[in-house]
DSSP file (Angstrom, degrees, kcal/mol; ACC not computed):
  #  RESIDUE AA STRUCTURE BP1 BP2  ACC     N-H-->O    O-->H-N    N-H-->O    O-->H-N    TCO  KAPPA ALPHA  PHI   PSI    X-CA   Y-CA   Z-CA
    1    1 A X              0   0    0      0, 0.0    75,-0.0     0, 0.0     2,-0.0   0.000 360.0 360.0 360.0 144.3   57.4  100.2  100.8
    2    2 A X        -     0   0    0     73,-0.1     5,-0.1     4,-0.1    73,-0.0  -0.383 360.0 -87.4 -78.9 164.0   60.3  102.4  101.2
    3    3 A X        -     0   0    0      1,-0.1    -1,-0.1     3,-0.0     0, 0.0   0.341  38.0-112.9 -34.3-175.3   60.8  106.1   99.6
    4    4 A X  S >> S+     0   0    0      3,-0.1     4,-1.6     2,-0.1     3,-0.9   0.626 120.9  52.4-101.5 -27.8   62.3  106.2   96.2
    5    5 A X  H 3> S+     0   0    0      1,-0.3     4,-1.2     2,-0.2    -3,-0.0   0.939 108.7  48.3 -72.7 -33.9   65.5  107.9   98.0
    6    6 A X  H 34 S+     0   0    0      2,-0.2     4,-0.4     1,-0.2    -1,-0.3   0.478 111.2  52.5 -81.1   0.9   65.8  105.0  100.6
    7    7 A X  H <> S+     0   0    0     -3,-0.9     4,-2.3     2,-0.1    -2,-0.2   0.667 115.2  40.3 -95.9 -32.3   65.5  102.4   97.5
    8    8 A X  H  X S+     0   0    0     -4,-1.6     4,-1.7     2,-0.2    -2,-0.2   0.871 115.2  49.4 -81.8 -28.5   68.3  104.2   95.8
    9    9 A X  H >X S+     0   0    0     -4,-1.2     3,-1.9     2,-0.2     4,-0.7   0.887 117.0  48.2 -84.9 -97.8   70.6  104.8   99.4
   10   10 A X  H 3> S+     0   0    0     -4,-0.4     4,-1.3     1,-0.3     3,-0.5   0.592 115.2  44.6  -1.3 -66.3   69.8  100.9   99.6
   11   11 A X  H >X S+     0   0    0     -4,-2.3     4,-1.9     1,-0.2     3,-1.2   0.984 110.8  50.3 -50.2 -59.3   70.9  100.3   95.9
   12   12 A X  H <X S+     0   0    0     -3,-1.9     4,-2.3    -4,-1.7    -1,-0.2   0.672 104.7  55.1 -81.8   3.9   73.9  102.2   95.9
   13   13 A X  H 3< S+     0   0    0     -4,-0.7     4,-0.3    -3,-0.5    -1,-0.3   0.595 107.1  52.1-107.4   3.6   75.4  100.8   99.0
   14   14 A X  H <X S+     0   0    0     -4,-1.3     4,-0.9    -3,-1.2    -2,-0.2   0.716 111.5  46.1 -76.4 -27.8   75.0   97.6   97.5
   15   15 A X  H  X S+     0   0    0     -4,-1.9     4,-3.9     2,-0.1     5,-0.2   0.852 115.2  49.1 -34.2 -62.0   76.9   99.0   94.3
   16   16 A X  H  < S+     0   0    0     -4,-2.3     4,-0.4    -5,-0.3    -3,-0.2   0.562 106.9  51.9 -85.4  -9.4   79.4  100.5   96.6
   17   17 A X  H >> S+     0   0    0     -4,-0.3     4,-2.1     3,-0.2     3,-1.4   0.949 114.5  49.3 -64.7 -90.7   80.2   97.2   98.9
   18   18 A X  H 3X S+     0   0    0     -4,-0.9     4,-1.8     1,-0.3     5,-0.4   0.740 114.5  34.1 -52.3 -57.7   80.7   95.5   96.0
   19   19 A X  H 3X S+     0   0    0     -4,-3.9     4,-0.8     1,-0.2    -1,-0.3   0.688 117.5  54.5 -70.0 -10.4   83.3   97.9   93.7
   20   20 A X  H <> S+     0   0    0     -3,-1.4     4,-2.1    -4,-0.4    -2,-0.2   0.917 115.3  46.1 -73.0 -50.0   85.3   99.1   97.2
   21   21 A X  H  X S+     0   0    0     -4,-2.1     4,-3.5     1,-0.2    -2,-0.2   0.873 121.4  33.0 -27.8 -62.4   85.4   94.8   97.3
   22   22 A X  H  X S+     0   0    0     -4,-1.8     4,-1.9     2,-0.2     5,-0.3   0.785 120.1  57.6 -75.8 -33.2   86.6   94.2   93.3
   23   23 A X  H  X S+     0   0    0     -4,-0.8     4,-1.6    -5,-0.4    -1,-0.2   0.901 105.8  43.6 -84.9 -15.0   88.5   97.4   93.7
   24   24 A X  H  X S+     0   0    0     -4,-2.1     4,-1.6     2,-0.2     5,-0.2   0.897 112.3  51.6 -55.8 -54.8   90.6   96.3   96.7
   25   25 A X  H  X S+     0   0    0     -4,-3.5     4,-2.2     1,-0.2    -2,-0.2   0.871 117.5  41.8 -47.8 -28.3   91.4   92.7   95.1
   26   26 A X  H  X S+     0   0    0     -4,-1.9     4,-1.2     1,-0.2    -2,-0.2   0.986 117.0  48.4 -85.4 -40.1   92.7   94.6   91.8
   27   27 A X  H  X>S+     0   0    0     -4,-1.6     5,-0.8    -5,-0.3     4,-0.7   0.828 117.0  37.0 -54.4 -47.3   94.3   97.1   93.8
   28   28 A X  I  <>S+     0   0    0     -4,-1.6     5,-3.2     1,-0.2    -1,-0.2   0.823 124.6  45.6 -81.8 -35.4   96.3   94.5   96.4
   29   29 A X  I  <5S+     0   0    0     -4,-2.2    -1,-0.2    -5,-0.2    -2,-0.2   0.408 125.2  25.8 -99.7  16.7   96.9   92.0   93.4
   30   30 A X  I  <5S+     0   0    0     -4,-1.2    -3,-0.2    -3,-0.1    -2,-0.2   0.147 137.9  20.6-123.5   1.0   98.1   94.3   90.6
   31   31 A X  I  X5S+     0   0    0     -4,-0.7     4,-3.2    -5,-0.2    -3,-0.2   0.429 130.0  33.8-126.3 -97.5   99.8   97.6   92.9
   32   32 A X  I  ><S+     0   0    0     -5,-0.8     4,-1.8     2,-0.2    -4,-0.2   0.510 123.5  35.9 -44.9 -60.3  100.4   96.2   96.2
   33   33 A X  H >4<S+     0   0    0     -5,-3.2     3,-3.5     2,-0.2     4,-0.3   0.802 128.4  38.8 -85.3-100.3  101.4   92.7   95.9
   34   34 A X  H >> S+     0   0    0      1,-0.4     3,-1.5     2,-0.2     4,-0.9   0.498 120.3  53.0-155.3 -76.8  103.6   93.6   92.2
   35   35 A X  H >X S+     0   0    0     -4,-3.2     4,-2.2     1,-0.2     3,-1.4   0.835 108.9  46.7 -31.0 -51.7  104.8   97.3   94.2
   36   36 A X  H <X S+     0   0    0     -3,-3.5     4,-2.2    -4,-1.8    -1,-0.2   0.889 114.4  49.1 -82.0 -28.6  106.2   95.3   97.6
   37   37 A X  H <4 S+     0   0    0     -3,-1.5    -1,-0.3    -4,-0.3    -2,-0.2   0.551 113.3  42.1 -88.8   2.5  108.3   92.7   95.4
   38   38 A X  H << S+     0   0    0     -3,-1.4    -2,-0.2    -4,-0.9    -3,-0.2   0.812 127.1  32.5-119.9 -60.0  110.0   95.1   93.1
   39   39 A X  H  < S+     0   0    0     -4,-2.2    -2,-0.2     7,-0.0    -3,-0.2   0.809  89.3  76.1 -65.4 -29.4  110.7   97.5   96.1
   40   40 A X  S  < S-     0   0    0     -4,-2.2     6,-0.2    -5,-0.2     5,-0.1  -0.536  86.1-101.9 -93.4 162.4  111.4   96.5   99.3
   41   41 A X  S    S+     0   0    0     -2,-0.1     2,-0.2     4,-0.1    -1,-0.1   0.552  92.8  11.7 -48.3 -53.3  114.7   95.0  100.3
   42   42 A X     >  -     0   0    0      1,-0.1     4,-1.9    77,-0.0     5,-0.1  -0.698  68.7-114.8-122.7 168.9  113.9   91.0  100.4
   43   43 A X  H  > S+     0   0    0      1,-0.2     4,-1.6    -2,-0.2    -1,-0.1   0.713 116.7  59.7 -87.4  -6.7  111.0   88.6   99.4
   44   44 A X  H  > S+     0   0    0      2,-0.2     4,-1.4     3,-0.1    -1,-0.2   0.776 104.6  48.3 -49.7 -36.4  110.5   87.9  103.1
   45   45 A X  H  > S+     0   0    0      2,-0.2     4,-1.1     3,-0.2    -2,-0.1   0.872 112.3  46.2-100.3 -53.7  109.8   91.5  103.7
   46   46 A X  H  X>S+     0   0    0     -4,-1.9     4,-2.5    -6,-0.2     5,-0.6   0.869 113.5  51.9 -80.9 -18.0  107.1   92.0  100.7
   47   47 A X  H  X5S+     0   0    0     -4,-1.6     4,-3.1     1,-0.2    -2,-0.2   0.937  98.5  52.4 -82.2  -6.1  105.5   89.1  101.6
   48   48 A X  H  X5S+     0   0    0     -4,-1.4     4,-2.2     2,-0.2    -1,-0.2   0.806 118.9  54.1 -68.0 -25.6  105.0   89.8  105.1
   49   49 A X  H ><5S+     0   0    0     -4,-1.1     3,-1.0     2,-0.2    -2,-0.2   0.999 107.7  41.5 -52.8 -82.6  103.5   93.1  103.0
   50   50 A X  H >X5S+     0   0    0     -4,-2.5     3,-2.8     1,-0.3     4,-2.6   0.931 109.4  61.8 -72.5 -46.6  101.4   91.5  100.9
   51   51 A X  H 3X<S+     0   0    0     -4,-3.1     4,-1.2    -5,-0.6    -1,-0.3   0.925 109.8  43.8 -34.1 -53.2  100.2   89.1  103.9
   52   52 A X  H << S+     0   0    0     -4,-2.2    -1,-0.3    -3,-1.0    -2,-0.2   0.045 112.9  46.7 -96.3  34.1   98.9   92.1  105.8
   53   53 A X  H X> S+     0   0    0     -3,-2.8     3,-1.2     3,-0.1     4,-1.2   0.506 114.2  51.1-104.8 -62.8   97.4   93.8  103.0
   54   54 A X  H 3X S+     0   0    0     -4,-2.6     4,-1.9     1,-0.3    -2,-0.2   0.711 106.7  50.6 -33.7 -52.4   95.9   90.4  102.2
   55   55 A X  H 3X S+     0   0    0     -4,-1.2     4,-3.5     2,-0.2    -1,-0.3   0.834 117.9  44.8 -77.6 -47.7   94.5   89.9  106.0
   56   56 A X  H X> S+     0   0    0     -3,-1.2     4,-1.7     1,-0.2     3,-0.8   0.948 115.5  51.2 -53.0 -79.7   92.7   94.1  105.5
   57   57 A X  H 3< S+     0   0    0     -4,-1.2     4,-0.3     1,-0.3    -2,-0.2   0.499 109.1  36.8 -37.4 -45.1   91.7   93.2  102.6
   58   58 A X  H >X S+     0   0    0     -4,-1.9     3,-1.1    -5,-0.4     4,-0.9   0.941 119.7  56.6 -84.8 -44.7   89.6   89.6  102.9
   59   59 A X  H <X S+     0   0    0     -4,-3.5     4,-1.7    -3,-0.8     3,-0.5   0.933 118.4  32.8 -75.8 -21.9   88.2   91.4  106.7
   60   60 A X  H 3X S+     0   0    0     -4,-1.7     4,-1.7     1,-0.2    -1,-0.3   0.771 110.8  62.1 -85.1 -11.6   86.8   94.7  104.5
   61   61 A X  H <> S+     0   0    0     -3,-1.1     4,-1.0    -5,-0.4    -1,-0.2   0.751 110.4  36.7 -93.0  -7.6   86.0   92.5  101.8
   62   62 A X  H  X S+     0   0    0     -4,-0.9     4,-2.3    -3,-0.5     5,-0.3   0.716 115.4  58.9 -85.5 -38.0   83.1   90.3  104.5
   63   63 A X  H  X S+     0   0    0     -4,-1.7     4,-3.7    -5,-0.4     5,-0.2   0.968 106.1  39.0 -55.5 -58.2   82.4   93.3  105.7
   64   64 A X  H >X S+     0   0    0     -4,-1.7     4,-1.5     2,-0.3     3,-0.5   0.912 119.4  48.6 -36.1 -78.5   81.3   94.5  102.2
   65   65 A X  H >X S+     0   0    0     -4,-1.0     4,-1.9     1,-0.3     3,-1.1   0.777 108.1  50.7 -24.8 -74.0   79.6   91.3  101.4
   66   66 A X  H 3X S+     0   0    0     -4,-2.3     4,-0.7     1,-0.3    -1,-0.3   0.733 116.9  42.7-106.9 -48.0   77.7   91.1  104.7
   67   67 A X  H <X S+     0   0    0     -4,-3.7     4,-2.3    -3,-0.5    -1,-0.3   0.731 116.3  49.7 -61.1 -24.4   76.4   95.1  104.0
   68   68 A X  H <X>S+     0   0    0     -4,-1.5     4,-4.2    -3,-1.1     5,-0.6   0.941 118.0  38.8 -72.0 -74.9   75.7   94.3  100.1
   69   69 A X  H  <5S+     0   0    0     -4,-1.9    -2,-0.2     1,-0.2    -3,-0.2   0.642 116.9  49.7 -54.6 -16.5   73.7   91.2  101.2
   70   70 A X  H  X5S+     0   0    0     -4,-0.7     4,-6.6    -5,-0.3     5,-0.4   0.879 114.4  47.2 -65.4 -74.0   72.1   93.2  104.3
   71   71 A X  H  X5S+     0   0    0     -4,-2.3     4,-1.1     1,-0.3     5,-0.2   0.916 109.9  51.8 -46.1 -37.7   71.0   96.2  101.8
   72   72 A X  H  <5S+     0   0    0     -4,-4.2     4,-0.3     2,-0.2    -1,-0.3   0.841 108.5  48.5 -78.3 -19.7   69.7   94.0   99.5
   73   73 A X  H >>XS+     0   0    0     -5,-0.6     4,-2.6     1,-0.2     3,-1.9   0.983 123.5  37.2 -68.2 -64.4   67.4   92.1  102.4
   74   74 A X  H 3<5S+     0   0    0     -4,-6.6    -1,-0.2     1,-0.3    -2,-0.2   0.704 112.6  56.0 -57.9  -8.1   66.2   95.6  103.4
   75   75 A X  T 3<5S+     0   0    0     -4,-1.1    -1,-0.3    -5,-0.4    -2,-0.2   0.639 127.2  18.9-109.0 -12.2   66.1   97.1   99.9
   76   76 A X  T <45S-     0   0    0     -3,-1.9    -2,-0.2    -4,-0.3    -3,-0.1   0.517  90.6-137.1-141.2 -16.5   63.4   94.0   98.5
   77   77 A X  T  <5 +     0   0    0     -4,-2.6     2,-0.4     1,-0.2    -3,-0.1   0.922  68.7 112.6  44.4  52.9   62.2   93.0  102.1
   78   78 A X    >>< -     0   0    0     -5,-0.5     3,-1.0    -6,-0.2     4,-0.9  -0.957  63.6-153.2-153.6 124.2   62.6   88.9  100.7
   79   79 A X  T 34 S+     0   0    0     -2,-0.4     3,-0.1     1,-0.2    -1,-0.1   0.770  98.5  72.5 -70.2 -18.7   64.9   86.3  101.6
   80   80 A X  T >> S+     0   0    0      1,-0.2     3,-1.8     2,-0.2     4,-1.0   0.854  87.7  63.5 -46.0 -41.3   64.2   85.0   97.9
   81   81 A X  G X4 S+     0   0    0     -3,-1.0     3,-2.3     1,-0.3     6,-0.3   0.946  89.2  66.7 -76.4 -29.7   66.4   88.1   96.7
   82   82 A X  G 3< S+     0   0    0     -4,-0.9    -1,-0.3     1,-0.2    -2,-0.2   0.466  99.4  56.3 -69.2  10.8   69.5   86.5   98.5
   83   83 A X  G <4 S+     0   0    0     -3,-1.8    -1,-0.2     4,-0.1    -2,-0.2   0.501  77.5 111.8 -83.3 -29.6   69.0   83.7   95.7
   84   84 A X  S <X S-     0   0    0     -3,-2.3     4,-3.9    -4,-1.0     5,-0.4  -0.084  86.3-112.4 -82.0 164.4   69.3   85.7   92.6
   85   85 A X  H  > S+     0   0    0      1,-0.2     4,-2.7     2,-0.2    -1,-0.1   0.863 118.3  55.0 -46.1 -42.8   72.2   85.0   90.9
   86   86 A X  H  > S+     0   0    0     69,-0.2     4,-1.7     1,-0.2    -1,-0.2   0.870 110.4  44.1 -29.0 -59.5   73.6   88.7   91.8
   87   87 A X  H  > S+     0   0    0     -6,-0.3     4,-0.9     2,-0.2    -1,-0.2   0.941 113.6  56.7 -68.0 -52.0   73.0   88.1   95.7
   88   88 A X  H >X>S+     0   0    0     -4,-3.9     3,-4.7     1,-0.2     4,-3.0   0.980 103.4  54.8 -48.0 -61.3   74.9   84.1   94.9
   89   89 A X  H 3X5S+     0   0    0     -4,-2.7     4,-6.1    -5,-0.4     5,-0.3   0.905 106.9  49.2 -27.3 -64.3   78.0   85.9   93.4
   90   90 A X  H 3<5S+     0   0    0     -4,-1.7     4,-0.4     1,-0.3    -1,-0.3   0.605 116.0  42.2 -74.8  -1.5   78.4   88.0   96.8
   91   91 A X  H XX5S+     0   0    0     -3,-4.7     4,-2.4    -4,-0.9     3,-1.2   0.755 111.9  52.8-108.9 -35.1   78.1   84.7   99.0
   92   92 A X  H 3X5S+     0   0    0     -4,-3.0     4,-1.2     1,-0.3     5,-0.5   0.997 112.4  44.9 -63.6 -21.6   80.3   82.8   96.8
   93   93 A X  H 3X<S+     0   0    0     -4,-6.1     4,-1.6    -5,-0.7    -1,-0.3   0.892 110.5  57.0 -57.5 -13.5   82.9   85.8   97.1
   94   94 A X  H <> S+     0   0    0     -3,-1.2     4,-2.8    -4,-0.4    -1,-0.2   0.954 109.8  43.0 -69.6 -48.7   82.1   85.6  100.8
   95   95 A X  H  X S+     0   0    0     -4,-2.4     4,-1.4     1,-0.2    -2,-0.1   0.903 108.2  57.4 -37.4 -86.9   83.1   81.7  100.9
   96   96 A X  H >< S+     0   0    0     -4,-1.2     3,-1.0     1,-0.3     4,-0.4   0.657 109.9  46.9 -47.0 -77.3   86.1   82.2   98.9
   97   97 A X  H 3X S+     0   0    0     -4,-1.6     4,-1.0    -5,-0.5     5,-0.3   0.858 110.6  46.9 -37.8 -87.9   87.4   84.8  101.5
   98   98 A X  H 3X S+     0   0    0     -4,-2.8     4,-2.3     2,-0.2     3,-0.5   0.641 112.3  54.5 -26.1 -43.9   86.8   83.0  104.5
   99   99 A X  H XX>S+     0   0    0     -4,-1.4     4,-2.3    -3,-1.0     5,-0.6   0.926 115.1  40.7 -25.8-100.6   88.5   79.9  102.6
  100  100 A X  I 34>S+     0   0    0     -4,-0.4     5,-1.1     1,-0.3    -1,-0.2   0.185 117.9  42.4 -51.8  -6.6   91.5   81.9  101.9
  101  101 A X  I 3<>S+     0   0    0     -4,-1.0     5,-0.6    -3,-0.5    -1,-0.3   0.807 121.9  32.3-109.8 -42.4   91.9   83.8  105.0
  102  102 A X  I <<5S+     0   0    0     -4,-2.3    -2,-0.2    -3,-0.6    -3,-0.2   0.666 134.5  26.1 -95.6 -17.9   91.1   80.8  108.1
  103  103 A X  I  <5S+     0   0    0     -4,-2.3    -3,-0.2    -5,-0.3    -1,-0.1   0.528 129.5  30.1-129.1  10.3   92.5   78.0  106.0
  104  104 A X  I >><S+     0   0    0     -5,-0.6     3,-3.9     3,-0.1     4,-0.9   0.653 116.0  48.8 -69.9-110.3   94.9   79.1  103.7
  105  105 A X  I 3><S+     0   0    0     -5,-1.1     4,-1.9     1,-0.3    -3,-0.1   0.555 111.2  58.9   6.1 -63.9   96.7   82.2  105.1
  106  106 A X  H 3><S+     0   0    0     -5,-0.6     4,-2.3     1,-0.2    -1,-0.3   0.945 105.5  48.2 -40.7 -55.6   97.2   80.1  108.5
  107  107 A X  H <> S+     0   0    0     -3,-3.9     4,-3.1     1,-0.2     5,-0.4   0.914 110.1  44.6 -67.3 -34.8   98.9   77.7  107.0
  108  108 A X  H  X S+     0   0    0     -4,-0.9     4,-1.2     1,-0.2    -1,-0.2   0.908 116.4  50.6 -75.3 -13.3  101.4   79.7  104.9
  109  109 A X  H  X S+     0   0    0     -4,-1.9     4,-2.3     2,-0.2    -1,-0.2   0.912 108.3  50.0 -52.6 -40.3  102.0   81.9  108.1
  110  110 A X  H  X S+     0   0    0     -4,-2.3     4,-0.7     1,-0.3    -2,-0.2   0.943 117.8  43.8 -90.6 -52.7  102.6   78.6  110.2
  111  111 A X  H  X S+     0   0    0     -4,-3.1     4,-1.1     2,-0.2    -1,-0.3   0.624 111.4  50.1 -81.2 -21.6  105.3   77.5  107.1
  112  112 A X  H  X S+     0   0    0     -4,-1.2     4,-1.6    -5,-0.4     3,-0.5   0.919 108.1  51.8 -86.4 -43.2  107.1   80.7  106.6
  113  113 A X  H  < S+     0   0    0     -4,-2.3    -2,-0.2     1,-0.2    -1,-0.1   0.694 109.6  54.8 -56.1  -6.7  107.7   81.0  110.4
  114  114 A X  H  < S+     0   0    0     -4,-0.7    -1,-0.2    -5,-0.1    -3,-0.2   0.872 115.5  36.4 -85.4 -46.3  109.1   77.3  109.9
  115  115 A X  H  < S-     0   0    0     -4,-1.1     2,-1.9    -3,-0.5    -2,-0.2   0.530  91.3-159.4 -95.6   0.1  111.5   78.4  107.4
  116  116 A X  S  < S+     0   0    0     -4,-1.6     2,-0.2     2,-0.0    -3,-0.1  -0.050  80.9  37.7 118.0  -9.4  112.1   81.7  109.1
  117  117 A X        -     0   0    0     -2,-1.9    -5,-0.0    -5,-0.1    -4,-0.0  -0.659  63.6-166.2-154.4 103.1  113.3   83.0  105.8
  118  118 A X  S >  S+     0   0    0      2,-0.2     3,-1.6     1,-0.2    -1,-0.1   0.899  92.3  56.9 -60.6 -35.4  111.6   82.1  102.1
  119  119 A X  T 3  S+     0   0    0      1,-0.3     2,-1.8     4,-0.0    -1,-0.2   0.985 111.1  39.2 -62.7 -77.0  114.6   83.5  100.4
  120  120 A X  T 3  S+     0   0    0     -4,-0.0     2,-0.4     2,-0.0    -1,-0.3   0.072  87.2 101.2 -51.5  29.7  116.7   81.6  102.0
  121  121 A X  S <  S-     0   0    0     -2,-1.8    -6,-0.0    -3,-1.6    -5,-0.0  -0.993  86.7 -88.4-150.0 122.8  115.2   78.5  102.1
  122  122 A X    >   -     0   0    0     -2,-0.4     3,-0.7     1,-0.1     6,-0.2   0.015  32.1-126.8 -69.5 138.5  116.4   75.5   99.3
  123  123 A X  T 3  S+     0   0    0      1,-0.2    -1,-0.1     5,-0.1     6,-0.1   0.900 112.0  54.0 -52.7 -53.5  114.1   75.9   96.0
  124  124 A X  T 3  S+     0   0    0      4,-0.1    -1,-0.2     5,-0.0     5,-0.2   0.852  82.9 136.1 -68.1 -17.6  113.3   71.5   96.8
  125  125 A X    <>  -     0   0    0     -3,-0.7     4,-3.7     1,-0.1     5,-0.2  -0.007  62.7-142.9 -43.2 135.4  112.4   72.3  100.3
  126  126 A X  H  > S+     0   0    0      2,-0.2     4,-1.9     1,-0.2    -1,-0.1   0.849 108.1  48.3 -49.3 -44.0  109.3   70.5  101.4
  127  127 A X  H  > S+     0   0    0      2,-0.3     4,-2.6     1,-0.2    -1,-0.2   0.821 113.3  48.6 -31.0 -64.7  108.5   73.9  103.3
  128  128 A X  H  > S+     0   0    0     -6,-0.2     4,-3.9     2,-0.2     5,-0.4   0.946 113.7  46.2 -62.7 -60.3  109.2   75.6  100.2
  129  129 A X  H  X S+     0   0    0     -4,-3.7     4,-2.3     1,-0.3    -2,-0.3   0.977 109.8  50.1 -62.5 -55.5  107.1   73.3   98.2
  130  130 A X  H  X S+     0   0    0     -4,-1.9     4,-1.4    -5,-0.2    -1,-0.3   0.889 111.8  50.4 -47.8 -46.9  104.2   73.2  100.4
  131  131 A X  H  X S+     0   0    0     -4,-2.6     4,-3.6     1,-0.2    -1,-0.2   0.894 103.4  58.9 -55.1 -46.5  104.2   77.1  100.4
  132  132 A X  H  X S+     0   0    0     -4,-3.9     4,-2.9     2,-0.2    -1,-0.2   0.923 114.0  41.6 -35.6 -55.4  104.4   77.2   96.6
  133  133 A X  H  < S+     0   0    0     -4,-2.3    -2,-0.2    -5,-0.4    -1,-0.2   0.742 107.9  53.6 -74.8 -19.3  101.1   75.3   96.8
  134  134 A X  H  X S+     0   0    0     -4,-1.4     4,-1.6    -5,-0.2    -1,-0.3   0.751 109.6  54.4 -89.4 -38.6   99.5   77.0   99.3
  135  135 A X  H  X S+     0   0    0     -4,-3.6     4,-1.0    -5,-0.2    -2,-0.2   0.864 104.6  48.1 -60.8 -32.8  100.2   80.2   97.3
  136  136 A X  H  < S+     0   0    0     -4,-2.9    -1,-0.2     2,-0.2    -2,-0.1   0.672 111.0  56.0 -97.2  -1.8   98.6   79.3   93.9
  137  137 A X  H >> S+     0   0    0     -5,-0.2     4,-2.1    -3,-0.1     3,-0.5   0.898 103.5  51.5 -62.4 -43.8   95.6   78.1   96.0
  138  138 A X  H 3< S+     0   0    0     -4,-1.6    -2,-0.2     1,-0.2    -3,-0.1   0.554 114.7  47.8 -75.1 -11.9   95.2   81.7   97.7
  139  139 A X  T 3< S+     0   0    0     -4,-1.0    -1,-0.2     3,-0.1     4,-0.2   0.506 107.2  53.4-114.9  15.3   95.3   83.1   94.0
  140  140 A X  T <> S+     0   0    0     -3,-0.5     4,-1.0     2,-0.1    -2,-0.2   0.505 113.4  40.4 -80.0 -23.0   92.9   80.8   92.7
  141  141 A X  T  < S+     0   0    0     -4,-2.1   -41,-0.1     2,-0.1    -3,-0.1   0.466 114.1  54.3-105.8  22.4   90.4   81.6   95.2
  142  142 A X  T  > S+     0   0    0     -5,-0.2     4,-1.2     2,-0.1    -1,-0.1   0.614 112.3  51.1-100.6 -44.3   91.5   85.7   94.9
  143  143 A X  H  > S+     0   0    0     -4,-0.2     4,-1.0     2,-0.2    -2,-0.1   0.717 111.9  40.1 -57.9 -37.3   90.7   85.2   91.2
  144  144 A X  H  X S+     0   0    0     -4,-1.0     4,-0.6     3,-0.2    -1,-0.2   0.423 111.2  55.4-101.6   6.4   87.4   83.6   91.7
  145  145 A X  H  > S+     0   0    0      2,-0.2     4,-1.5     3,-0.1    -2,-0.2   0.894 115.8  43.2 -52.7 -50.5   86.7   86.3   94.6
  146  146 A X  H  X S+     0   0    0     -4,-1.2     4,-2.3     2,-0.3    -2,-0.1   0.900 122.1  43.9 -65.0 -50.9   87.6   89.1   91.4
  147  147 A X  H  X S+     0   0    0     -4,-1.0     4,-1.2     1,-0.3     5,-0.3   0.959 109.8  46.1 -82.8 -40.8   85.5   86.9   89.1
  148  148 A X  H  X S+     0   0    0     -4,-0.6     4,-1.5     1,-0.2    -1,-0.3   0.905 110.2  59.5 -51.8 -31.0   82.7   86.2   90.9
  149  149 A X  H  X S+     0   0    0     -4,-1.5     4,-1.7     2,-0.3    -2,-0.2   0.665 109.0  43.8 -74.9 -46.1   82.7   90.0   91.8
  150  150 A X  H  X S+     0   0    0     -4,-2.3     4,-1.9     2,-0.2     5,-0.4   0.985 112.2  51.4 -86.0 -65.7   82.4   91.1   88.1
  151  151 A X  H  X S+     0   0    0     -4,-1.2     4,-2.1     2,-0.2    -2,-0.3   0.830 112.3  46.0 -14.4 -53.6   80.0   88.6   87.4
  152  152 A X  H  X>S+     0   0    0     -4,-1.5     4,-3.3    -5,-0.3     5,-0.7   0.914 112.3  50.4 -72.2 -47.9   77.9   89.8   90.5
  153  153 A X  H  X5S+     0   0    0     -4,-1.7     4,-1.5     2,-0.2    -2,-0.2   0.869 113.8  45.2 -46.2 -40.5   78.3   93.5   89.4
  154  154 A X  H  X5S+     0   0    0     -4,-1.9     4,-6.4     2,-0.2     5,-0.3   0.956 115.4  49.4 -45.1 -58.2   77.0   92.4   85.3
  155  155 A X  H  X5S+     0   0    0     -4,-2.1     4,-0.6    -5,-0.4   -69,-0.2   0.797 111.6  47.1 -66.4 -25.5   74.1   90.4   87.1
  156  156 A X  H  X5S+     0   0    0     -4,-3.3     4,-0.7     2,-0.2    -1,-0.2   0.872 118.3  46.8 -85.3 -27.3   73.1   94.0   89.7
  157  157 A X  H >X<S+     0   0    0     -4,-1.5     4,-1.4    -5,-0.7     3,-0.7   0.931 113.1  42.0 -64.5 -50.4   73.2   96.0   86.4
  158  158 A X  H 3X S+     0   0    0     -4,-6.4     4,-2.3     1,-0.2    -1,-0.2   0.766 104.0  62.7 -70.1 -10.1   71.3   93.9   84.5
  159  159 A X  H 3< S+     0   0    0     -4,-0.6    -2,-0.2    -5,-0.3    -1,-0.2   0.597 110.2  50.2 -88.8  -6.3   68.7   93.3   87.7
  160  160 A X  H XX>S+     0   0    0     -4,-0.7     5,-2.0    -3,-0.7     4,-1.1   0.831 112.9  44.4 -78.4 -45.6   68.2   97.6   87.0
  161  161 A X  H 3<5S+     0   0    0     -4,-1.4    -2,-0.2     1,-0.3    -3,-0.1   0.962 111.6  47.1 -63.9 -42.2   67.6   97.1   83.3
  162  162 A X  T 3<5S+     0   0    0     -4,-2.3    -1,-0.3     1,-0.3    -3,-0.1   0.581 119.3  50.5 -83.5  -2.4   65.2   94.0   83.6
  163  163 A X  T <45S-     0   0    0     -3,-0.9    -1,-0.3    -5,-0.1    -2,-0.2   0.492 108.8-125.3-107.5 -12.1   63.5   96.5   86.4
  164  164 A X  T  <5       0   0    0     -4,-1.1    -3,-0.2     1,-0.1    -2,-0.1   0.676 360.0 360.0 107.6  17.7   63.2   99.5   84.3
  165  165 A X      <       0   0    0     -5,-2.0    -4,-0.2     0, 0.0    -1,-0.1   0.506 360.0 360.0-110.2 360.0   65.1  101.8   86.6
């Protein structure tokens, strides 16, 4: 069994994976994304913004995931604990990234470089339409990154109470 200080280092960088995770998605989809469309010059320009915030963001946000779910292996020394509902949250948020970054993301890259300019480009475009759609997928599954994420964070808080620590 480990120390009590290497069960707590263990704990808190499972804490801390997860809220640097929740705090990047609130950050990029209530500062960043909201900030680039109200300042910079065009909507071509914040979204090429928000794209490559998006692109940091989902690779720190596996990263995160993949140390939470790591700590938690070493911290309980059971593949069981990567079942509890806590440890499920952090894989679905993992999914949900990967989703959004290798088949989303591609696609809307591959469709703004087709229309070379969203702003300019006819409100009925097919291009346009497609993009539309491809966007309110990538912030339903950014939403259920956010929510699963609070959900895991309830479920590690309550997994201290229901352990006495």
């Amino acid at each position: 069994m480990y120390s009590a200080s290497m069960m707590n280092f263990l704990r808190t960088l499972e804490f801390l994976g997860l809220s640097l995770w929740l705090g990047s998605d609130v950050f990029l989809s209530f500062v960043v994304a909201r900030g680039a469309f109200r300042i910079l010059a065009s909507r071509d320009q914040a979204s090429a913004m928000v794209g490559f915030a998006l692109w940091w963001m989902h690779m720190i946000g596996v990263v995160c995931g993949i140390v939470i779910l790591l700590a938690r292996l070493a911290r309980t020394r059971t593949f069981a604990s990567l079942v509890a509902p806590a440890a499920l949250c952090v894989v679905l948020m993992i999914l949900l990234t990967v989703i959004s970054q290798h088949a989303v993301s591609p696609k809307m890259a591959a469709l703004r470089v087709q229309m070379q300019s969203i702003e300019a480009t006819a409100a009925d475009s097919p291009l346009l339409v497609e993009f539309g759609k491809l966007h309110r997928i990538s912030v339903s599954l950014e939403s259920g990154v956010l929510l699963a994420g609070l959900a895991g964070m309830y479920l590690m808080v309550k997994e201290l109470t229901v352990a006495g620590h």
